[in-house]
C-alpha positions in Angstrom: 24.4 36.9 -35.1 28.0 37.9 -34.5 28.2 41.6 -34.3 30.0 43.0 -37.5 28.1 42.9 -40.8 31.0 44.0 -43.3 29.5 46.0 -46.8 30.7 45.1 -50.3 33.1 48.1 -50.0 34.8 47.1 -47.1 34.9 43.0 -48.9 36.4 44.6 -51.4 39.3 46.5 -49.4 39.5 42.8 -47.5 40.7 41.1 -50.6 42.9 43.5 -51.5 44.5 43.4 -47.8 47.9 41.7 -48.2 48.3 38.8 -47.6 50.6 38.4 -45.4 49.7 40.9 -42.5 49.4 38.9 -39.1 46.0 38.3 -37.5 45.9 41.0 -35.2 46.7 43.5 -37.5 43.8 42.1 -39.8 42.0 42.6 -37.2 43.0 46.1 -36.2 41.9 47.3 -39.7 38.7 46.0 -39.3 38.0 47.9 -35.7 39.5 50.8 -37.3 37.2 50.8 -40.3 34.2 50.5 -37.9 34.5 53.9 -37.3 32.8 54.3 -40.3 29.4 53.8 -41.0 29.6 50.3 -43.4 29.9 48.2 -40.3 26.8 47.4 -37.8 25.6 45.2 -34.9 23.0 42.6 -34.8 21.8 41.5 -31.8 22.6 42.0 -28.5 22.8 38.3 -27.3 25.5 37.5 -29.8 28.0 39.9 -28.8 29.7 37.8 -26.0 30.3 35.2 -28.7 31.6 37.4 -31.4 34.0 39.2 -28.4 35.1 35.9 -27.1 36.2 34.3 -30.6 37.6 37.6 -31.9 39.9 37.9 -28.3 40.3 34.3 -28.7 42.0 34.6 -31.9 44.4 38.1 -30.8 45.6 35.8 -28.4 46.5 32.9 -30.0 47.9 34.8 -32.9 50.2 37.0 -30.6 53.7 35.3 -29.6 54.2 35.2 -25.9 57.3 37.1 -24.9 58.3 34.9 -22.3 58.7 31.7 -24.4 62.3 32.4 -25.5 64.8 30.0 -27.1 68.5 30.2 -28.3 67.6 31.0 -31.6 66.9 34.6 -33.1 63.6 35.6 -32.5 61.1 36.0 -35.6 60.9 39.5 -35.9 57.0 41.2 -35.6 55.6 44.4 -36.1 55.2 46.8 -33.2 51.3 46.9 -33.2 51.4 42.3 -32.1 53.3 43.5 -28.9 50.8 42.9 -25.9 50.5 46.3 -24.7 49.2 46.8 -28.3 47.0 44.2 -28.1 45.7 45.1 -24.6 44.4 48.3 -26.4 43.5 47.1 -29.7 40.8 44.5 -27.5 39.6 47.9 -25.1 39.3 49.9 -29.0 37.0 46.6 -29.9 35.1 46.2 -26.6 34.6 49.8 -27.2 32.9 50.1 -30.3 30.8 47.0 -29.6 29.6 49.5 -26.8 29.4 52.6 -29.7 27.8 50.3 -32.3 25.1 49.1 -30.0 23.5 52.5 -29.4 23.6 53.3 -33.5 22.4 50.7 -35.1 18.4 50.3 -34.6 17.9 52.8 -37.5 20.3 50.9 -40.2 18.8 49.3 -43.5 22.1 47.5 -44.7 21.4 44.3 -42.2 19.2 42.4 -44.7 22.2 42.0 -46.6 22.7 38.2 -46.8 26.4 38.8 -47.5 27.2 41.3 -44.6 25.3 39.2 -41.9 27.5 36.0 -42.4 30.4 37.0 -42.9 32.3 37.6 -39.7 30.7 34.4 -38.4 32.5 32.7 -41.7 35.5 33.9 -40.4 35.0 32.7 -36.7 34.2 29.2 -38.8 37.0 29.1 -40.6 39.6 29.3 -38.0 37.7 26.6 -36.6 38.5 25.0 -39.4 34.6 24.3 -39.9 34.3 26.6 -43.0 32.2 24.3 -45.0 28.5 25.5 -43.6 26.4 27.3 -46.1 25.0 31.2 -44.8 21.5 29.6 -44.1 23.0 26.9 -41.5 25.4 29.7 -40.2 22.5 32.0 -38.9 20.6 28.7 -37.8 23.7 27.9 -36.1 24.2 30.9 -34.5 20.5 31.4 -33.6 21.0 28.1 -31.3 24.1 29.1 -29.6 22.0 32.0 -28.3 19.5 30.0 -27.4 20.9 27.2 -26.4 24.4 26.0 -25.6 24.8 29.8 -24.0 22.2 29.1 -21.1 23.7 25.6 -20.8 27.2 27.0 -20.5 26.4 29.9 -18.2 24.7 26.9 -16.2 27.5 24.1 -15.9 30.0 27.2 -14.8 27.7 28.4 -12.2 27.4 24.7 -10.9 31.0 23.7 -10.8 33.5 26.6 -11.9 33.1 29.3 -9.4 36.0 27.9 -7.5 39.4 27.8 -9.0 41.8 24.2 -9.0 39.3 21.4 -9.5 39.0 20.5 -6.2 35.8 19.3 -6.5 33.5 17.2 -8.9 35.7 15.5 -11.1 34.5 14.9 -14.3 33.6 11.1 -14.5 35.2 10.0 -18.1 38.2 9.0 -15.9 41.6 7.5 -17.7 42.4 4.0 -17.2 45.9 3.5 -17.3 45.8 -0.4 -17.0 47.8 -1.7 -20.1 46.6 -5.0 -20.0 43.1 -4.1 -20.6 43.3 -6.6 -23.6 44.6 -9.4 -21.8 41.3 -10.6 -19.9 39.0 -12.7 -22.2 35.5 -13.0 -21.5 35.0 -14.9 -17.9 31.8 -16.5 -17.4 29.5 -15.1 -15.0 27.2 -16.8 -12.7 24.6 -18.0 -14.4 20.9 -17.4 -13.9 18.7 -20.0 -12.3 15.8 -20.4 -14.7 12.1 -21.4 -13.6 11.4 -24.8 -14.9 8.1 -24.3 -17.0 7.1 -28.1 -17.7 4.0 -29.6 -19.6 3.6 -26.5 -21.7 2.1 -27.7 -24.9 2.3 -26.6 -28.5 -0.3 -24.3 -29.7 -2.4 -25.3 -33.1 -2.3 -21.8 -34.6 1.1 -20.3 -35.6 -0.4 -16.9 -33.9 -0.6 -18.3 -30.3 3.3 -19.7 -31.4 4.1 -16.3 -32.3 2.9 -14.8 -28.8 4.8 -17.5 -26.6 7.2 -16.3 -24.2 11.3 -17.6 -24.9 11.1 -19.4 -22.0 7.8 -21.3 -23.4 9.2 -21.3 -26.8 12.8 -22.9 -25.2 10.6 -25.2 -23.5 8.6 -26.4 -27.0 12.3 -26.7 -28.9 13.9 -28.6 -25.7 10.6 -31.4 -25.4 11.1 -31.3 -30.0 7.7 -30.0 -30.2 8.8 -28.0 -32.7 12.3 -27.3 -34.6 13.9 -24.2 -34.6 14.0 -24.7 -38.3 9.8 -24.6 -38.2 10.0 -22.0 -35.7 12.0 -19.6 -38.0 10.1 -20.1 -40.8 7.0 -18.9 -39.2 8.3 -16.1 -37.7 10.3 -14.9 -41.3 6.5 -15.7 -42.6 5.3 -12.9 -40.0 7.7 -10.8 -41.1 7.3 -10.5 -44.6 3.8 -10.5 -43.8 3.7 -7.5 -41.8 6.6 -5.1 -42.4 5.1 -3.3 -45.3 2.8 -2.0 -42.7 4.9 -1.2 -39.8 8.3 -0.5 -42.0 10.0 -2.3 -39.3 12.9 -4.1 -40.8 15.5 -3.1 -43.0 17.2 -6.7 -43.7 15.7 -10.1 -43.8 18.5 -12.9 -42.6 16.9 -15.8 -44.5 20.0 -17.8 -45.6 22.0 -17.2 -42.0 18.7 -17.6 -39.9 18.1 -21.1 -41.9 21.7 -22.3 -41.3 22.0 -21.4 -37.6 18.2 -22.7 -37.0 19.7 -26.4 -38.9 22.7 -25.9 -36.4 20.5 -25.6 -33.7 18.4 -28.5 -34.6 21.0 -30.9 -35.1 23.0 -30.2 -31.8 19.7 -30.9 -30.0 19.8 -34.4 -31.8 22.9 -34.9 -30.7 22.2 -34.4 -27.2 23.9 -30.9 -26.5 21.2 -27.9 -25.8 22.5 -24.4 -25.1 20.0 -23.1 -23.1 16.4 -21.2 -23.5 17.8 -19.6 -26.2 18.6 -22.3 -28.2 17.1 -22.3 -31.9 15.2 -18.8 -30.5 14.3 -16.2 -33.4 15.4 -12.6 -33.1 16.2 -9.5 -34.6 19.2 -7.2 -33.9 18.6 -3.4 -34.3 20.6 -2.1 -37.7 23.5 -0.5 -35.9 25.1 -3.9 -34.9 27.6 -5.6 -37.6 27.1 -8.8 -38.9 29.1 -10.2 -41.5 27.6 -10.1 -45.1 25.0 -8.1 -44.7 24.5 -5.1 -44.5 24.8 -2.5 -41.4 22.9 0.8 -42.6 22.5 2.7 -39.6 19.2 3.7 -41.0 20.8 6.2 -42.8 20.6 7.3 -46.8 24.6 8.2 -46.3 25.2 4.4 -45.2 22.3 2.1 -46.8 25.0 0.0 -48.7 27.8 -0.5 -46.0 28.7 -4.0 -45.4 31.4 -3.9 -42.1 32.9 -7.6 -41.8 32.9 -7.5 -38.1 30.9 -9.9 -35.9 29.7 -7.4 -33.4 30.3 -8.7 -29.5 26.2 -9.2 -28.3 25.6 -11.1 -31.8 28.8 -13.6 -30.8 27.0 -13.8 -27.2 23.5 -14.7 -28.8 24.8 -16.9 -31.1 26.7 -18.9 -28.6 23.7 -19.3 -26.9 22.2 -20.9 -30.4 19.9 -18.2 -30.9 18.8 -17.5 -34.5 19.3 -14.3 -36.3 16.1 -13.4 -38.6 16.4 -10.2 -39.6 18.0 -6.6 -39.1 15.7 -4.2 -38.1 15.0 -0.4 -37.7 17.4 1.7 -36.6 16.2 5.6 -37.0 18.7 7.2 -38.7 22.1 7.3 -37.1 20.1 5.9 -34.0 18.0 9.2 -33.8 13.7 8.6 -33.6 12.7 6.4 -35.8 12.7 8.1 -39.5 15.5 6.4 -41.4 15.6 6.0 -44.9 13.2 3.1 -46.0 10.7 5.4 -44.3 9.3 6.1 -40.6 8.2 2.9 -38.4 5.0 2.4 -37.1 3.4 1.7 -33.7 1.6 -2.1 -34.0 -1.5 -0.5 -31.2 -2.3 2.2 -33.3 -0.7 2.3 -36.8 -1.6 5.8 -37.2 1.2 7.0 -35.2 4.8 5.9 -34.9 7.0 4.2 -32.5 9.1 6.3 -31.8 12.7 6.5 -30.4 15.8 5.1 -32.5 15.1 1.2 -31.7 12.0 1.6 -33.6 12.2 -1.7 -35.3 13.1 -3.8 -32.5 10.3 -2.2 -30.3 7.7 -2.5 -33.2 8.6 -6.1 -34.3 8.7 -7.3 -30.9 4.9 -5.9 -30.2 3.7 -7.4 -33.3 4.5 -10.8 -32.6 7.3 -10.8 -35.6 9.9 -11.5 -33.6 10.4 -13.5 -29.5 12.9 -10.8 -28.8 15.7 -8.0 -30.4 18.2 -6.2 -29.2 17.9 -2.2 -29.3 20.4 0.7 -27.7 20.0 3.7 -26.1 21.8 6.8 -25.9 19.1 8.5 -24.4 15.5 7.6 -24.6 15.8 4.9 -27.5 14.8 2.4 -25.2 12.6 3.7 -23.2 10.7 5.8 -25.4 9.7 3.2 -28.2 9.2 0.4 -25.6 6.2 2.6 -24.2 5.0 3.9 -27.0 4.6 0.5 -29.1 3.6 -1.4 -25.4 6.6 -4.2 -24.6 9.0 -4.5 -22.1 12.3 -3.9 -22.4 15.1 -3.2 -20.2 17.9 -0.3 -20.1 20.7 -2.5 -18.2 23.5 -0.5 -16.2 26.0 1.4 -18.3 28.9 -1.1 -18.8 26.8 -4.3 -18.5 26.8 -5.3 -22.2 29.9 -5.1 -24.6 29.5 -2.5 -27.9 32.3 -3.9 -30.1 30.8 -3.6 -33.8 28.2 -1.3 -33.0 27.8 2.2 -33.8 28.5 4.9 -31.3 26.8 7.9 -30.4 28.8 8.7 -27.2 31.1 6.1 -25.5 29.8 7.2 -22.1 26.1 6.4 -22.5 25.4 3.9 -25.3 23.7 1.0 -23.8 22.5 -2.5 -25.6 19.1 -4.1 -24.4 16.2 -6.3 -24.5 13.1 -6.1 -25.9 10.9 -8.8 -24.7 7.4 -9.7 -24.1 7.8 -10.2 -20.2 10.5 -9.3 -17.7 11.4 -12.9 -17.2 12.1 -12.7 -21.0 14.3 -9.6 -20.0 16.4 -11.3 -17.8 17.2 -14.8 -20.1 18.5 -12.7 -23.2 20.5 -10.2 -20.6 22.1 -13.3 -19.2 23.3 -14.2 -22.2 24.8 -11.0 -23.5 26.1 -10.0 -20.0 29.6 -9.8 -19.4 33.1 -8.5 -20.4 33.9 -7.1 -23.8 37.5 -7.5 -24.3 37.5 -5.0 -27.0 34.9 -2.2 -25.4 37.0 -0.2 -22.3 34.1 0.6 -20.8 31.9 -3.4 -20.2 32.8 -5.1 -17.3 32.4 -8.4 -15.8 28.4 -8.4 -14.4 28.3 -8.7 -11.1 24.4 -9.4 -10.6 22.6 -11.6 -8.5 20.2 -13.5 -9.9 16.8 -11.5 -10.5 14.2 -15.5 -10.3 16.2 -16.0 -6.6 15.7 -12.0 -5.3 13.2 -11.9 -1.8 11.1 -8.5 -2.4 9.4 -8.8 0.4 12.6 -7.4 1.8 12.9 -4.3 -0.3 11.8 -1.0 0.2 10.5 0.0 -2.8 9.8 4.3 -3.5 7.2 6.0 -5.8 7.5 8.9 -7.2 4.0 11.2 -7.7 3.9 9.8 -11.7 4.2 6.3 -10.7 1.5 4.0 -12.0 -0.4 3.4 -8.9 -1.9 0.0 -10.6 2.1 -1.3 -9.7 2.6 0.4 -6.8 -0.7 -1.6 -5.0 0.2 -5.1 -6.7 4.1 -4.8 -5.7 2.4 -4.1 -1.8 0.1 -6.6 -2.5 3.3 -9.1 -2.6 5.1 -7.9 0.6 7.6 -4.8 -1.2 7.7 -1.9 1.7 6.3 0.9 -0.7 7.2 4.6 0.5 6.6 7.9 -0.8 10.1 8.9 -2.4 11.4 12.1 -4.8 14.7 12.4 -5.8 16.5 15.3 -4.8 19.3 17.0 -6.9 20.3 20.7 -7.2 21.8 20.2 -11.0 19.4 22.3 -13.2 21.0 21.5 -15.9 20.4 17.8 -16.8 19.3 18.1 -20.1 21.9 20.5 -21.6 24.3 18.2 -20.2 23.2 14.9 -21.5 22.5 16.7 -25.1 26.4 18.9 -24.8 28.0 15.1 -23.8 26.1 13.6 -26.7 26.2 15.8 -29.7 30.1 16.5 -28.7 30.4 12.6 -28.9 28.6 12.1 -32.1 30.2 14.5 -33.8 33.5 13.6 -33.1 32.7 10.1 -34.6 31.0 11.8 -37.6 33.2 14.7 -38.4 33.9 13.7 -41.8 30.0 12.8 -42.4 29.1 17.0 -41.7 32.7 18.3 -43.0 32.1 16.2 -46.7 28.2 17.8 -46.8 26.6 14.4 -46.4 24.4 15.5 -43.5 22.5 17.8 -46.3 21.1 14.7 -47.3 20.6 13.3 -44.2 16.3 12.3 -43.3 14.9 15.0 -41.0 17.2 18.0 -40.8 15.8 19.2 -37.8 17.3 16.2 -36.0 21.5 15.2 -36.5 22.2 18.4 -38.9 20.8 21.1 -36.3 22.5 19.3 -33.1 26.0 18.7 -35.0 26.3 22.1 -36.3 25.4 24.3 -32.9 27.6 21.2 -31.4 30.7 22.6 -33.5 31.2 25.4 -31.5 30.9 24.4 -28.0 34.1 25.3 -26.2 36.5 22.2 -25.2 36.4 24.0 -21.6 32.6 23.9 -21.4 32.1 20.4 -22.8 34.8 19.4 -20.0 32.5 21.6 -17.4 29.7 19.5 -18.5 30.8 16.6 -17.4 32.2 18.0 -14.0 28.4 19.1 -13.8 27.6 15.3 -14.4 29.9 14.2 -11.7 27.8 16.1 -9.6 24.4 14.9 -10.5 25.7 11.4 -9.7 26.9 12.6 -6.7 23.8 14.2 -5.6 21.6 11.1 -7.0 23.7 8.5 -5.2 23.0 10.5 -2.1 19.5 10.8 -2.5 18.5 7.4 -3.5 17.7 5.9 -0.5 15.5 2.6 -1.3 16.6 -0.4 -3.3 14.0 0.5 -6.2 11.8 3.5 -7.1 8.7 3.2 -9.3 8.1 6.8 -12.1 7.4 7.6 -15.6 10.2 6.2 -17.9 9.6 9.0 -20.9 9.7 11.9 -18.8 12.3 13.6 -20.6 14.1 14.7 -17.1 14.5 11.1 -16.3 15.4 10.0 -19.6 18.5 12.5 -19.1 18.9 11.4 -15.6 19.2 8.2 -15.5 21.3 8.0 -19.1 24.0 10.7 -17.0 23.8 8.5 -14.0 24.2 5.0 -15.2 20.1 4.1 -13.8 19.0 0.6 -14.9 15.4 0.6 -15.8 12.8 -1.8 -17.3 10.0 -0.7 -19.2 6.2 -2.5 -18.1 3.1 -2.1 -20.1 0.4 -1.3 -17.0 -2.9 -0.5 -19.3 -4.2 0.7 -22.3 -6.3 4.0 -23.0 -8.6 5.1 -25.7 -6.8 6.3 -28.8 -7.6 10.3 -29.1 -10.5 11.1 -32.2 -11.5 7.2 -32.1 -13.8 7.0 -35.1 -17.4 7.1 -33.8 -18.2 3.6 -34.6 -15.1 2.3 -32.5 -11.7 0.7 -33.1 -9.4 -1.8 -31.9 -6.5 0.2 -31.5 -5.2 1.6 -28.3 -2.8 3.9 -26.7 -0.6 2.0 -24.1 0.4 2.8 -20.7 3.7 2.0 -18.8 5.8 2.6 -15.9 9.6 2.6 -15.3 11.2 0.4 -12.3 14.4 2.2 -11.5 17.1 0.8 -9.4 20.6 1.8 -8.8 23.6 1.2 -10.8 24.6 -2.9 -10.7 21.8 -3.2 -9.3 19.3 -4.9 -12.4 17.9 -8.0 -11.4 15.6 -6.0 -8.2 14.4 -3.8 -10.8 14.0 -7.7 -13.0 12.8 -9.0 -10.0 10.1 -6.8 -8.9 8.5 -6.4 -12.9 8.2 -9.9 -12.9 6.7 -9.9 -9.8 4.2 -7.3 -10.9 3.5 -9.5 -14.3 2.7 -12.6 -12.3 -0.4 -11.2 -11.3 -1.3 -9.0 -14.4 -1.4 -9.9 -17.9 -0.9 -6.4 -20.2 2.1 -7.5 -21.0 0.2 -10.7 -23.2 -2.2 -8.4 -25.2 -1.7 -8.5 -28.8 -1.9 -5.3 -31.0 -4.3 -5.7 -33.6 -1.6 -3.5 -36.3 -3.7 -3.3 -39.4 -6.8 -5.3 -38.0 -8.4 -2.0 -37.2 -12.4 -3.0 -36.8 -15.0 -3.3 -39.5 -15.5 0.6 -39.6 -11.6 1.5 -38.8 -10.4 3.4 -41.9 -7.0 5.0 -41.8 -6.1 7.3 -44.5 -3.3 7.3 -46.4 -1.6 9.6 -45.6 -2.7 9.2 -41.9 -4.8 12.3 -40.5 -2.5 12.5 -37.6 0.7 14.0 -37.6 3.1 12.5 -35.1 6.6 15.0 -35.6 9.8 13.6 -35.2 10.8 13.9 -31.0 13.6 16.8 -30.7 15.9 16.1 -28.2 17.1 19.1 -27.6 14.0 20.2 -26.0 
C-alpha cells in the first residue's frame, strides 16, 4: 500500500482545508500532521511508490524560477519556493524513516477508509480516480509485485548510462508523408504443386477433411460447387458448435452469395486460384460489413463496424467464401468470451485455449478448410497446440490489420490456421502484402516456400525440440545441429506484458474509465492487467522498449542457422519471438494419453507439437521444412473424435476437470 493511512479526524480537517491552498502546501499539512499519531505506514515495499508520486507531484506543482516572461509574475506563498520544497521532501523522507520503526504495534490499519486513501489521491492526479478501494489495493498489491521488479529490471539493462547512446527503442517514427500513396503491389506469386486425379470422396466427412489444395482441385475439375461445398460445411457447423462453442456468427446469406459468385465465374471460364469457392471462418475481431464484430466481449456483443477489414478484401479477391465468424476470447484474451468458453475438439473436457479459440477449434473439427486467427502473444500458438492443427505466426508486418482490433500496434499478427503447412502457405499468399492503411505491413518479400532446397539449410534444435522432427528433417538432407539461443535480457516477459497492457489500454481507456471492464468475463484477465497497467511510468514503458531493442539485438546475433526447431508454448518463447518479430509454424508431431482416462478407455487424446522458428522475412524455410516433415508423417490428418468419446466415455456436465483461464502475466 502507499504509506499514509489518514483517520476520520484528519478527513475531516481535509475537507475543511481551503480550497484554494497550492499542492505543496496541502501537502506540507499532511507531513506536519504525521507527527501525530492518526497517520501510519503499510508496507515497506510500497514506500518508493508513495515517495516517488508524492515528490512527483511537489515538483510539478512548484513554478520554476527560471522560466520568466515579460509579464508580472503570479505571486506564491513563501513555503512553494524550492528551498522550501527541498526541505518539505527531506521532512517527508524523514518521517517515512520515523513512521517505519512505529508502526508494527498499530490497530487503525484495518480501516478500509485510511488504507485507500492516499493511493486515491495518487489516482486522482492521474486522473484515474474512477477505481473502487478493492481494485486500488489489488492494484497496488501488483505494482509491488510486479511492474516494480520489471522496472528495476529494464533500467539495469539499458539506463545505467546517461544520453541514449545505445539500444534505441524500436517503435521508430516514419516521417515519409506519402505513406498513403502506394496501393497494394502484387507480390510474386507462389508456385503451387499441381495435385491431379484427386477424386471426390462419397461421404461429406472425408469432404470435410480434404486439404484446400484437394478441395481447389475438386471445385477447379466441377466435382463439386462451391455452393455444395458451403452447405456442407455450414451443415458441420451448426452441427457441432453447441459442443465446442466455437462460433459466434454464422455468414449464411454472404457465404451463399459469394459461393454463387464463385460458381458462376468458374462457368465463365475465370478461376481465382486454390482458393476459389474455399469455405472459411475469420476470427471475431475482423470487420465485416453487416454483421456483427463482437470482440468476444459482453461490452461489444452488438457492434456492427461497416468496415471491410484488409485480410477479408484479400480472401475474398481470391473468391474464397466467408462461413462464419468465430471465437475470439474476449478482447482477444484465452478463449472465455461471452457466449461461453470454447472447447478443445481431442478432448472436450478441456479447452482450447489462447484468444483464436474458434478458429483453432473449428479448424480441428473439420468445420471449417481454414480461418484466420491473430496473435499478440501466444494466441496462435497456444490454441494451435492445444486443439492439434497447424498454423503459422507469419513475420510482424507481413499481413495488413485495417479493420481489426488492436491489442498493441507493435505485435499484433494475422495467420492461418490450416490442416497442413502446404495449406499454410496458399492462404498466406493470398493475404500477404501491403496494407495501405496499416503503417506497419509491408510489401512481402518471400521466396517461395514449394521451390526452397533444404538440403541446403542448416537447421538447429533446441533441448525441447520434438526429436520425432528433428530425425525426419535429417532423414531429408537438412544439416541438423545442436543450437540455444543466447540473450542476456532477463526480462522478456515483463517487457512483452509492459508493451502490451500499455498498448491495450490506451486503445481502451474509455472501456476501464466508463466501468465497463467490471463486467468484463474473467476479471483476473483484462481488468487486473489494465489497472496495474495505469500506473506504469511513460519513462519506464519507453525503457521497455529500449530493453526490447536489445533482445533483438542480442537474438539477431545469436541466431546463427536458417531455422531452429523448440517448444512453441513455452511461455519464454512466446514472449520472445512476439518482441523479436520470429515467424513460426505450429506442427502436430503425436498424440499422448489424456490424464485420468476412464478405465474402460476413450478416444480422446492430448496432442503434441513442435515450433519451426526462422528469422524475420524469412517464412517460407520455416513453410518449407513443416511440409517437408508432413510429407512423410501423417498427424497432421487425424481427426478428433469431439463428442464421439467411446461406448464407455462419459463426461459430466459440468466437466470434472478444471482447465483455469492462462494468466499472462505469469
Amino acid at each position: 500500500m502507499f504509506p499514509w493511512r489518514v483517520s476520520e479526524t484528519e478527513l475531516e480537517k481535509e475537507e475543511a482545508m481551503p480550497k484554494n491552498k497550492c499542492l505543496v502546501q496541502a501537502a506540507v499539512e499532511l507531513t506536519r500532521a504525521a507527527s501525530g499519531d492518526t497517520h501510519h505506514f503499510s508496507s515497506v515495499a510500497s514506500i518508493p511508490i508513495s515517495f516517488f508520486y508524492v515528490s512527483a507531484v511537489l515538483f510539478l506543482a512548484l513554478p520554476n524560477p527560471s522560466h520568466s516572461s515579460s509579464s508580472a509574475p503570479t505571486p506564491h506563498p513563501p513555503f512553494c519556493s524550492n528551498t522550501y520544497m527541498v526541505s518539505t521532501l527531506k521532512r517527508i523522507g524523514k518521517m517515512l524513516c520515523e513512521k517505519l520503526q512505529g508502526s508494527k504495534n498499530q490497530s487503525q490499519f484495518a480501516e478500509k477508509i485510511n488504507e485507500v486513501s492516499c493511493q486515491r489521491c495518487v489516482f486522482g492526479l492521474l486522473d484515474a480516480n474512477f477505481f473502487h478501494d478493492k481494485q486500488i489495493e489489488e492494484i497496488d498489491k501488483g505494482v509491488s509485485e510486479f511492474n516494480i521488479p520489471i522496472i528495476t529490471a529494464n533500467r539495469k539493462l539499458v539506463a545505467s548510462e546517461n544520453g541514449g547512446l545505445h539500444y534505441p527503442s524500436p517503435l521508430v517514427f516514419n516521417a515519409d508523408w506519402h505513406h498513403h500513396r502506394p496501393v497494394y503491389s502484387e507480390n510474386k506469386r507462389f508456385n503451387y504443386p499441381s495435385i491431379s486425379g484427386r477424386q471426390r470422396p462419397e461421404s461429406e466427412e472425408d469432404i470435410a477433411f480434404m486439404s484446400v489444395l484437394e478441395l481447389g482441385e475438386l471445385i477447379k475439375t466441377k466435382q463439386i460447387t462451391s455452393q455444395e461445398l458451403t452447405r456442407i460445411f455450414l451443415r458441420r457447423l451448426k452441427k457441432y458448435n453447441p459442443i465446442l462453442e466455437s462460433v459466434i456468427t454464422y455468414t449464411d446469406e454472404l457465404a451463399h452469395k459469394q459461393a454463387k459468385e464463385a460458381d458462376e465465374l468458374l462457368s465463365q471460364g475465370v478461376y481465382l486460384g486454390p482458393l476459389h469457392g474455399i469455405p472459411y471462418g475469420l476470427k471475431d475481431i475482423i470487420a465485416v460489413p453487416e454483421y456483427k464484430t463482437t470482440w468476444g466481449s459482453r461490452s461489444f456483443k452488438n457492434q456492427f463496424i461497416d468496415q471491410e477489414a484488409w485480410v477479408y478484401k484479400r480472401l475474398k479477391s481470391a473468391g474464397a467464401v466467408l462461413v462464419a465468424k468465430l471465437v475470439s476470447g474476449s478482447l482477444a484474451y484465452d478463449d472465455i468470451w461471452f457466449g461461453g468458453r470454447t472447447r478443445n475438439p481431442w478432448n472436450i473436457e478441456e479447452f482450447s485455449t489462447g484468444s483464436s479459440a474458434g478458429p483453432a477449434a473449428s479448424t480441428s473439427a473439420g468445420m471449417v478448410p481454414f480461418a484466420i486467427g491473430s496473435e499478440t502473444a501466444g494466441s496462435i500458438t497456444y490454441p494451435a497446440a492445444r486443439c492439434g492443427v497447424t498454423a503459422l505466426r507469419p513475420t510482424f508486418g507481413t499481413v495488413g490489420r485495417t479493420g481489426v482490433m488492436s491489442i498493441s500496434e507493435s505485435l499484433d499478427k494475422l495467420g492461418p490456421f490450416c490442416r497442413s503447412a502446404s495449406d499454410c502457405a496458399v492462404v498466406l499468399d493470398a493475404i500477404r502484402g501491403r496494407d495501405p492503411d496499416d503503417l506497419s505491413s509491408k510489401d512481402s518479400s518471400l521466396d517461395d516456400p514449394f521451390q526452397v532446397d533444404i538440403t541446403k539449410l542448416i537447421v538447429g534444435y533446441l533441448d525441447d525440440a520434438e526429436m520425432e522432427v528433428v530425425d525426419v528433417l535429417a532423414s531429408k538432407g537438412a544439416k541438423m545441429v545442436p543450437f540455444k539461443l543466447n540473450y542476456t535480457v532477463d526480462s522478456v516477459q515483463g517487457i512483452l506484458n509492459f508493451t502490451m497492457d500499455v498498448d491495450m489500454l490506451a486503445h481502451f481507456d474509455e472501456w476501464q474509465r466508463s466501468g465497463q471492464d467490471n463486467v468484463y468475463e474473467a476479471q483476473e484477465q483484462w481488468p487486473t492487467e489494465l489497472r496495474r497497467a495505469r500506473i506504469i511510468p511513460a519513462v519506464d514503458y519507453i525503457q521497455a522498449q529500449r530493453a526490447r531493442g536489445r533482445l533483438i539485438k542480442e537474438i539477431r546475433e545469436s541466431l546463427t542457422v536458417d531455422a531452429f526447431i523448440g517448444n512453441a508454448t513455452d511461455w519464454e518463447k512466446v514472449c520472445l519471438g512476439n518482441l523479436v518479430g520470429l515467424p513460426v509454424i505450429v506442427v502436430p508431431t503425436g498424440f499422448t494419453n489424456i490424464p485420468d482416462p476412464p478405465p474402460s478407455g476413450t478416444r480422446r487424446r492430448t496432442t503434441v507439437s513442435t515450433g519451426i522458428y526462422a528469422p524475420p522475412n524469412r517464412d517460407h524455410i520455416a513453410l518449407a521444412l513443416a511440409m517437408a516433415y508432413q510429407e512423410v508423417t501423417n498427424h497432421h490428418e487425424q481427426r478428433p473424435p469431439i463428442n464421439d468419446l467411446g461406448p464407455n466415455d462419459k463426461i459430466p456436465n459440468p466437466p470434472n476437470a478444471i482447465y483455469p483461464a492462462r494468466v499472462l502475466r505469469r
